[in-house]
Structure formats: structure tokens, C-alpha cells
C-alpha positions in Angstrom: 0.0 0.0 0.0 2.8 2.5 0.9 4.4 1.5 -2.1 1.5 2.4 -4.0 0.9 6.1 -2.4 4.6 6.6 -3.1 4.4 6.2 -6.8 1.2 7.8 -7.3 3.1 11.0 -5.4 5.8 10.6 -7.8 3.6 11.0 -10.6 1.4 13.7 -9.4 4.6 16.0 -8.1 6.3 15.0 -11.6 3.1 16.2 -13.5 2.8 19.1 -11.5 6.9 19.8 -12.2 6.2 20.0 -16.0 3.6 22.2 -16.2 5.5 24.8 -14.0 8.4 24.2 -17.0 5.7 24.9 -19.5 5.2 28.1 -17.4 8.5 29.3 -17.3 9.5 28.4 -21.4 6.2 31.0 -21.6 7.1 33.4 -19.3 10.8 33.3 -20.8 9.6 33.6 -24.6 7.5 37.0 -23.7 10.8 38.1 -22.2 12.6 37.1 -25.5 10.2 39.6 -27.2 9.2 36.7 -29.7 7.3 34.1 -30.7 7.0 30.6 -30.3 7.7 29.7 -33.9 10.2 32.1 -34.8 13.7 30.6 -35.0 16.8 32.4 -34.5 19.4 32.9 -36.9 22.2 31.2 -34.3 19.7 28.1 -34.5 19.4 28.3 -38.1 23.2 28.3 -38.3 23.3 25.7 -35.6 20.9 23.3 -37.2 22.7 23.7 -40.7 25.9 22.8 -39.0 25.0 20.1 -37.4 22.9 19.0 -40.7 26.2 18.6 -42.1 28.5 17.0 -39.4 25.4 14.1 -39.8 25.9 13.9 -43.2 29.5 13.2 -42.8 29.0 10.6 -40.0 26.2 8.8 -41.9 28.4 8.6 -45.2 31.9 7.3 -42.9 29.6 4.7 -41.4 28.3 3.7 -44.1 31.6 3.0 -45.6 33.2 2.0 -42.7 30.6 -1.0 -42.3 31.2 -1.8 -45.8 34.9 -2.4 -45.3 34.0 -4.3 -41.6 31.5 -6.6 -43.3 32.4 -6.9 -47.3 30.7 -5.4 -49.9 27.3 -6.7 -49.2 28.2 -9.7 -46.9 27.2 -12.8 -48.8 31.0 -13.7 -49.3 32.1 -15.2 -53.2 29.5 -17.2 -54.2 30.0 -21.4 -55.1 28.9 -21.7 -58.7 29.3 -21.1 -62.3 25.5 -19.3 -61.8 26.1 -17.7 -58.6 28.8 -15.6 -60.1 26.6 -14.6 -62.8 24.0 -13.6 -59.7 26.3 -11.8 -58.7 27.7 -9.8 -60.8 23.5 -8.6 -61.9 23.6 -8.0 -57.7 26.4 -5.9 -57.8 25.3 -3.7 -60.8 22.2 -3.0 -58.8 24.1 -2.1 -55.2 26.4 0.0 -57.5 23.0 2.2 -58.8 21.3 2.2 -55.6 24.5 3.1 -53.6 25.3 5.9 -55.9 22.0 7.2 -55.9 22.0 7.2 -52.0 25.2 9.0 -51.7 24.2 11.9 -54.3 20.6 12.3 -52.9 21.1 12.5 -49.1 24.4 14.5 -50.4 21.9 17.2 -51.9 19.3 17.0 -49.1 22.3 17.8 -46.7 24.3 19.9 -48.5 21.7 22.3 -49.5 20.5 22.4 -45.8 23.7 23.7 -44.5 24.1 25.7 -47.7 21.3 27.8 -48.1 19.9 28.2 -44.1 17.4 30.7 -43.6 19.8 34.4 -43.5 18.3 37.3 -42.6 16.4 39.7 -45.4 17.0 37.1 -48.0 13.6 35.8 -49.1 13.0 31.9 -50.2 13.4 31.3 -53.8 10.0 30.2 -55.5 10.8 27.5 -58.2 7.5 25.9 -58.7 8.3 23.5 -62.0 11.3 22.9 -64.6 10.2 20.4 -67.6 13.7 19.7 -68.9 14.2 18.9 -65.4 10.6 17.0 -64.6 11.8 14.8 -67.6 15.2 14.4 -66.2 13.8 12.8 -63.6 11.6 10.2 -65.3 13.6 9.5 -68.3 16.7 8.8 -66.3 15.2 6.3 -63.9 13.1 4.2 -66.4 15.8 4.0 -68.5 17.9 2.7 -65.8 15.2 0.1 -64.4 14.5 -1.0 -68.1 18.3 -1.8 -67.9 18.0 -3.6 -64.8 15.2 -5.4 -66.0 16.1 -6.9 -69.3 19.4 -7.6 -67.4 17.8 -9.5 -64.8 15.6 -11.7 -67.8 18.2 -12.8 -69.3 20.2 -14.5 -66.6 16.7 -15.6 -65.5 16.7 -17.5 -68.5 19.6 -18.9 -68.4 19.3 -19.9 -65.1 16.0 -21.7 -66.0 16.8 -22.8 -69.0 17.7 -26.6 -70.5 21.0 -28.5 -69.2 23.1 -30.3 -71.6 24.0 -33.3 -72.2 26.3 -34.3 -69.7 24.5 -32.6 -66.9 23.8 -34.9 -63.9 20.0 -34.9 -62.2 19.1 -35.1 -58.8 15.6 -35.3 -57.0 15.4 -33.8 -54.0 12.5 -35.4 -52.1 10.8 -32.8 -49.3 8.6 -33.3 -46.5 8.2 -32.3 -43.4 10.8 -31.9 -42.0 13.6 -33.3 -43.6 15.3 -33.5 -47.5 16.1 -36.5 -49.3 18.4 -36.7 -52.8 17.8 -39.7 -55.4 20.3 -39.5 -57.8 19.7 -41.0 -61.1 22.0 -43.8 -61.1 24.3 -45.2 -64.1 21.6 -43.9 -66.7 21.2 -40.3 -65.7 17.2 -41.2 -65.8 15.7 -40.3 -62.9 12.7 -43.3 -62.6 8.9 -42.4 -62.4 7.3 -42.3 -59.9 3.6 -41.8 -58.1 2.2 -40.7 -55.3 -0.5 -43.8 -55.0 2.5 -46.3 -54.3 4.0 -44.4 -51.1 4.5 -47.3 -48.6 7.2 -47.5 -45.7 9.6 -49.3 -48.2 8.7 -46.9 -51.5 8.9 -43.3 -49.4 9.0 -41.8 -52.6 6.6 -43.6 -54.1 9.0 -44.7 -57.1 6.9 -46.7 -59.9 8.3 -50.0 -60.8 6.1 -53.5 -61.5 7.5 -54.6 -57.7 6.1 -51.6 -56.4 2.8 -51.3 -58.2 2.2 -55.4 -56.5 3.4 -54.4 -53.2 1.1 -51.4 -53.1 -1.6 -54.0 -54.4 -0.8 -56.1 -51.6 -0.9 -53.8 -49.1 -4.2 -51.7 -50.3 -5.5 -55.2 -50.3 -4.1 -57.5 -47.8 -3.0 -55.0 -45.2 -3.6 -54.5 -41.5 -6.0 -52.0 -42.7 -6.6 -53.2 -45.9 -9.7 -53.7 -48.3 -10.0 -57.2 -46.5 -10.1 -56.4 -43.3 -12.1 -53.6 -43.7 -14.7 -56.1 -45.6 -14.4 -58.3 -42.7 -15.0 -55.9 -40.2 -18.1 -54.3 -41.6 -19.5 -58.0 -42.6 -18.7 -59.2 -38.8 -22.2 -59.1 -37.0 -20.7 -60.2 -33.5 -19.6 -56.1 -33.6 -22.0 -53.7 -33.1 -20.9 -50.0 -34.5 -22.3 -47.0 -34.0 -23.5 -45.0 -36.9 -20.8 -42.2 -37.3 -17.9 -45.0 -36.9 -19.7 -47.5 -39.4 -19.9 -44.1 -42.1 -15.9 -43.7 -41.4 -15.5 -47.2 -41.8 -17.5 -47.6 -45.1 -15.9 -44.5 -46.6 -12.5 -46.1 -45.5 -13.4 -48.9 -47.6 -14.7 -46.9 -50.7 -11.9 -44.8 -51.3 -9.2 -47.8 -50.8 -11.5 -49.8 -53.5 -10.9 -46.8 -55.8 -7.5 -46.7 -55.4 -7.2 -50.2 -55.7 -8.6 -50.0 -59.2 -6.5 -47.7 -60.1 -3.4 -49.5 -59.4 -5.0 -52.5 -61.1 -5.4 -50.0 -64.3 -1.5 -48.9 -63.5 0.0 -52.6 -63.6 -2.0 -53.0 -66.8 -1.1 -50.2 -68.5 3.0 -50.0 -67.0 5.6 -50.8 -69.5 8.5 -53.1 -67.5 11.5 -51.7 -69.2 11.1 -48.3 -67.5 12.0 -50.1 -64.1 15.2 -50.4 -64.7 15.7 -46.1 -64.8 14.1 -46.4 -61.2 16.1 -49.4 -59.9 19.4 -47.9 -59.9 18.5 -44.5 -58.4 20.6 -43.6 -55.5 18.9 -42.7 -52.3 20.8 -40.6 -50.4 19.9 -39.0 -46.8 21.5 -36.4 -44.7 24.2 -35.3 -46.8 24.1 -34.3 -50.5 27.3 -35.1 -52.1 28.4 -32.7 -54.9 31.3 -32.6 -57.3 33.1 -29.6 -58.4 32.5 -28.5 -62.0 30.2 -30.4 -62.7 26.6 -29.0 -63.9 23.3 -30.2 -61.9 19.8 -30.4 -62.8 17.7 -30.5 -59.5 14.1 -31.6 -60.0 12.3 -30.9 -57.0 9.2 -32.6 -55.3 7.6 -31.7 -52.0 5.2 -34.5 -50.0 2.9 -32.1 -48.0 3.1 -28.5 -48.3 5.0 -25.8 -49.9 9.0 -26.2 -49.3 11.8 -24.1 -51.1 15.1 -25.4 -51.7 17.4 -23.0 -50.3 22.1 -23.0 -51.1 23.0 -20.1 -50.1 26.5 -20.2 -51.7 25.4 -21.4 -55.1 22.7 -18.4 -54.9 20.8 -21.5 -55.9 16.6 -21.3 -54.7 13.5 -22.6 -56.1 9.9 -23.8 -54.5 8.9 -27.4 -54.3 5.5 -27.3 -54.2 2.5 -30.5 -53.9 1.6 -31.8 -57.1 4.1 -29.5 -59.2 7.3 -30.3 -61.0 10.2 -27.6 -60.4 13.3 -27.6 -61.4 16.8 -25.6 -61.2 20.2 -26.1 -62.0 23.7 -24.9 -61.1 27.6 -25.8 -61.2 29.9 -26.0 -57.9 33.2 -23.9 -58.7 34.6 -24.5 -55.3 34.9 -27.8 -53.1 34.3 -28.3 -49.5 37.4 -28.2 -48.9 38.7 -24.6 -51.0 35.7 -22.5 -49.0 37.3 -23.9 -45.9 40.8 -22.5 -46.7 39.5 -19.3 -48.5 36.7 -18.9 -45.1 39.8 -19.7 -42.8 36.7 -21.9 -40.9 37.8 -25.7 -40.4 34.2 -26.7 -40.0 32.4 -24.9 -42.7 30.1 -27.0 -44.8 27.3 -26.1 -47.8 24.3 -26.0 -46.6 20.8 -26.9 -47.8 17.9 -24.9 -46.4 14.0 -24.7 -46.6 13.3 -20.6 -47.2 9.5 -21.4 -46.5 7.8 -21.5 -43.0 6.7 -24.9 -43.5 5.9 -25.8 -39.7 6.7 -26.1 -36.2 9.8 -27.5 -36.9 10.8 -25.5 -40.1 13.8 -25.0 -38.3 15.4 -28.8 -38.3 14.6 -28.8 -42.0 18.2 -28.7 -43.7 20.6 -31.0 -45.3 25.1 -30.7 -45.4 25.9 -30.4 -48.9 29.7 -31.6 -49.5 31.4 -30.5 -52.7 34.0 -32.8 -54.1 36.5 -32.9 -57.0 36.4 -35.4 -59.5 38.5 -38.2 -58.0 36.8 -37.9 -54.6 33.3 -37.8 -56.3 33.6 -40.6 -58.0 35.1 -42.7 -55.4 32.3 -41.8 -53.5 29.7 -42.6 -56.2 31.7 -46.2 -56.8 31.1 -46.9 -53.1 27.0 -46.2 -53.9 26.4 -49.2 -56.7 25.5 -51.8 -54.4 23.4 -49.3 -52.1 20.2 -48.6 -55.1 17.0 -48.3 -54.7 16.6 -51.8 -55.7 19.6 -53.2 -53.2 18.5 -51.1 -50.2 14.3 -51.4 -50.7 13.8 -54.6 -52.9 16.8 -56.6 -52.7 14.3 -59.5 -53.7 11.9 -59.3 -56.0 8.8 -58.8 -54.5 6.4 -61.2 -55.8 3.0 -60.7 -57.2 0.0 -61.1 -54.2 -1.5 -64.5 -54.9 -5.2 -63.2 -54.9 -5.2 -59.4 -55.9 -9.0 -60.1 -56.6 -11.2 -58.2 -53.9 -14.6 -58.2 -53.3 -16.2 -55.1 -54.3 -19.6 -54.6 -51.9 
């Protein structure tokens, strides 16, 4: 309570402090013989002053922070592409930094320059064509420059690989990355969404996966059978919102069934072997230097974006869309190391969307090797396939892959 009375004092002595202030700044200005918004020429002279001393402390640290922290901060970038990136980045801090310089120049300059002096009226300058079009022509000229610029490494950036280019899938889901490379073809193997089991996470399309997903949809724990049996069971008494869940259960995995039926029919065989020597890779995404790489990109859930920061390297993987992007390592693992002075700096791949509570967790080391170290790695890989590490036997075709449809 005493506490309370205390700062309620406080405040009502401290209110009662300023207004006697107010009073005396009046009583002082009626002394002054002059009004409240009439300035001095000393504070004129004062204010251009110190107008100027800001501009000169704004303009040192700004350069001072650029010589601290690099030119922008993003340090030499990793790829063939990112250099390109770059050097379109670069124009446009060059523009915008010399346009910041000779604008705040002016706005400060003339303050201190032409301050308020006494009998020397304002000079009314209300318009100035030559100048009005100065001002437009210049800048659209310069942004159409910019633009058409920025276009054209956009489309090279998007546009086709060749040849010898090698592709990669990353795979994304919440909350983690996974690579497939294409194997000793360079085909990356179909795949669908309907064949996602625990051993097909990426729901690759081969004529051992299409049965196993036939098996499953039929045969499973929760499969078309069991659901058949349940509902047909009259020992079990359900009440009517479970026995709707349960029946709509069963109607949608009879759909799909069919339509894997319709997908082994219609599959062509020799396609599986573009799928069976894909490389799944988790964790860490090996890279080799010089070497040009076409990413296709897939997401499982919701909207992820592939993120390397040192390749200037991004681009969305969204549900139910192919993406793509593509760019060349310039520098190992290894080379940024020496050139970063940082023993334990890796590549990194990132998710640049907010894809969930653990958003976070969601990245990947990327490890850039030279040739002889890449391919020693990728030698080590051949027995560790698709087909070695998720169907090392072929599976074989259910027995009965005849339901009954109620």
C-alpha cells in the first residue's frame, strides 16, 4: 500500500513539475520579445551545422561498415551461376548506392548551404520540364536496364542443361530433404504418389512396387479385406458415425485399388530399370566440383523451397508441381574452408518457407568434391540402389489381388 501512495506521489509532483516548466519556457519567450515559432538565426546556423557534421557521420559509417563486413556480406558465391547472380547484384548495389550517396548529399548539403539568412527571401521554383523529364527519363531508363538484365540471366538460369548434366531429386517433407540421384543412366525413374508405402517413401513406380502397393491396399492391417471383414462381422455392433468412417474407409481404398489395377495394366517393364538404380541418399548431399546439376524438385505435403545459399541456388517445391533448377559448384568443400579460414564450414541446404513447427530442423550438409573424390564416393553407392536397399528380392506378385467389391 505505501508503495503504492509513493508512486502515485511521484507521478502527481512530476506532472505538476512540468507544467511549472511549460510556465516558465512562456514566461521566458514574452521576455525574448518573440514568438513561439520564430527561430533564430544562431539556430538556423546551428541546425545547418549540425545537418552537415550528420551527413559526414552517416556517409563514414556507411563505408566503414562496408569495409568491416564486405561489400554486401554474402561472401564469393560457389557456382558457375552464382557468379553470374552476382555480378546482376552488384550492378544494382552499384546504382542504388550511388544514388543514395548523391541524394542525401543534396538534401544535406543544400541544408547547410542555403539556411534561412536574414532579409533574403525563399526562392519560389514551382516546375522545370527539362528537369521534370530528367527525372523520369533517367530512372526508367535505368530500371529497363536492370530489367532486361535480370531476364536474361533468369533465363539462363532456367533454361535446358546439356547433355552431360547430372540430375538429382530432392525429395521434401516435413521436416527433412532426401536426394535420389539417377544412377548409371542419368534417368531419374517415375514415380507416383499412390505407391508411397514404408519401403517406396518416394513412391517410385516400378512393377514390384505397383504389387506391393496392391498387396498392401488389399491384404494390409487396414486393408480392403479387413475392412470387408469388419463391416461383414455381426458379433460387432458399430455406432453409426464409426460404421460411415468405416465404409468410406473402404470406398476410397477400392478406388485406389482399381487404379493401381489400371497402373500394372497399362506400365511398360522396361522403364524399371531407370528407377532401380537410383541412388537414395539422406542427410548429406554429395556434390562434385564442375560439374553441372539439374535438381528436380518434389515436396510430400506442403510448400517447401530449396534454399544453397552459396550457389545463390533457390527454387519452391511445391505438392503436385514439378520444379526444377540447376547450377555448377566452382569450389569444393574443402577450397571455401581455406578461403573462409573456418575448419568446420560446410554447404548448406535450407527450406526458405515456414513450412511448420519444426521448419527449423529442416536442412541438409551439402559436401562439394573434385572429381576423383566424387567418383570414389559414387563407386562406393552401386550396391546401395534403390533396388539393393528397398527390394533386394523381388517382390512377388500377391497371390489373390482379386477383392470383393460390396
Amino acid at each position: 500500500m505505501e508503495n503504492k501512495l509513493i508512486i502515485l506521489l511521484v507521478i502527481v509532483l512530476g506532472a505538476i513539475a512540468i507544467a511549472q516548466l511549460v510556465r516558465v519556457y512562456e514566461i521566458s519567450s514574452k521576455l525574448r520579445k518573440h514568438q513561439e515559432h520564430e527561430v533564430s538565426n544562431r539556430d538556423n546556423n546551428l541546425n545547418g551545422r549540425l545537418m552537415f557534421a550528420f551527413m559526414i557521420f552517416l556517409f563514414g559509417s556507411f563505408i566503414y561498415l562496408m569495409k568491416a563486413y564486405g561489400w554486401t556480406g554474402r561472401g564469393s558465391a560457389a557456382s558457375e551461376e552464382g557468379i553470374e547472380m552476382d555480378w546482376l547484384l552488384n550492378l544494382n548495389f552499384v546504382i542504388i548506392i550511388a544514388i543514395f550517396f548523391l541524394t542525401n548529399f543534396l538534401l544535406f548539403f543544400f541544408t547547410w548551404k542555403y539556411v534561412k539568412k536574414p532579409g533574403v527571401p525563399a526562392f519560389y521554383y514551382p516546375h522545370n520540364n527539362k528537369l521534370e523529364m530528367l527525372w523520369t527519363v533517367v530512372p526508367a531508363i535505368v530500371l529497363a536496364v536492370i530489367i532486361i538484365l535480370g531476364l536474361q540471366t533468369w533465363s539462363h538460369l532456367t533454361g535446358p542443361t546439356n547433355s552431360e548434366a547430372e540430375r538429382i531429386e530432392l525429395f521434401s517433407k516435413q521436416f527433412d530433404w532426401t536426394a535420389r540421384y539417377a544412377g548409371a543412366d542419368n534417368t531419374l525413374g517415375l514415380y507416383d504418389y499412390k505407391l508411397t508405402l514404408d519401403n517406396n517413401e518416394l513412391a517410385l513406380l516400378t512393377t514390384n512396387t505397383i504389387d506391393s502397393s496392391l498387396n498392401n491396399m488389399l491384404n494390409g492391417v487396414t486393408g480392403i479385406r479387413s475392412l470387408q471383414k469388419l463391416l461383414n462381422n455381426r458379433d460387432t455392433i458399430f455406432s453409426d458415425s464409426t460404421l460411415n468412417v468405416l465404409r468410406t474407409d473402404l470406398s476410397r481404398k477400392e478406388r485406389l485399388y482399381r487404379f493401381l489395377t489400371q497402373m500394372k495394366q497399362n506400365h511398360n517393364a522396361k522403364l524399371d530399370a531407370s528407377a532401380w538404380d537410383d541412388i537414395i541418399q539422406k542427410d548429406t548431399l554429395y556434390l562434385c566440383k564442375g560439374q553441372e546439376y539439374e535438381i528436380a524438385l518434389r515436396a510430400k505435403d506442403v510448400i517447401h523451397s530449396a534454399y544453397f545459399p552459396h550457389f545463390r541456388a533457390q527454387m519452391n517445391a511445391v505438392p503436385g508441381m514439378a520444379t526444377r533448377m540447376k547450377f555448377t559448384p566452382n569450389k569444393t568443400t574443402a577450397e571455401m574452408r581455406v578461403e573462409k579460414n573456418d575448419a568446420k564450414f560446410n554447404y548448406i541446404l535450407m527450406c526458405n518457407k515456414i513450412c511448420g513447427g519444426a521448419h527449423y530442423k529442416m536442412k541438409m550438409v551439402v559436401v562439394v568434391l573434385d572429381r576423383p573424390a566424387y567418383k570414389k564416393w559414387m563407386d562406393g553407392k552401386k550396391n546401395a540402389t534403390f533396388k539393393d536397399q528397398y527390394f533386394p528380392v523381388a517382390a512377388a506378385a500377391p497371390a489373390d489381388t482379386t477383392a470383393t467389391m460390396n
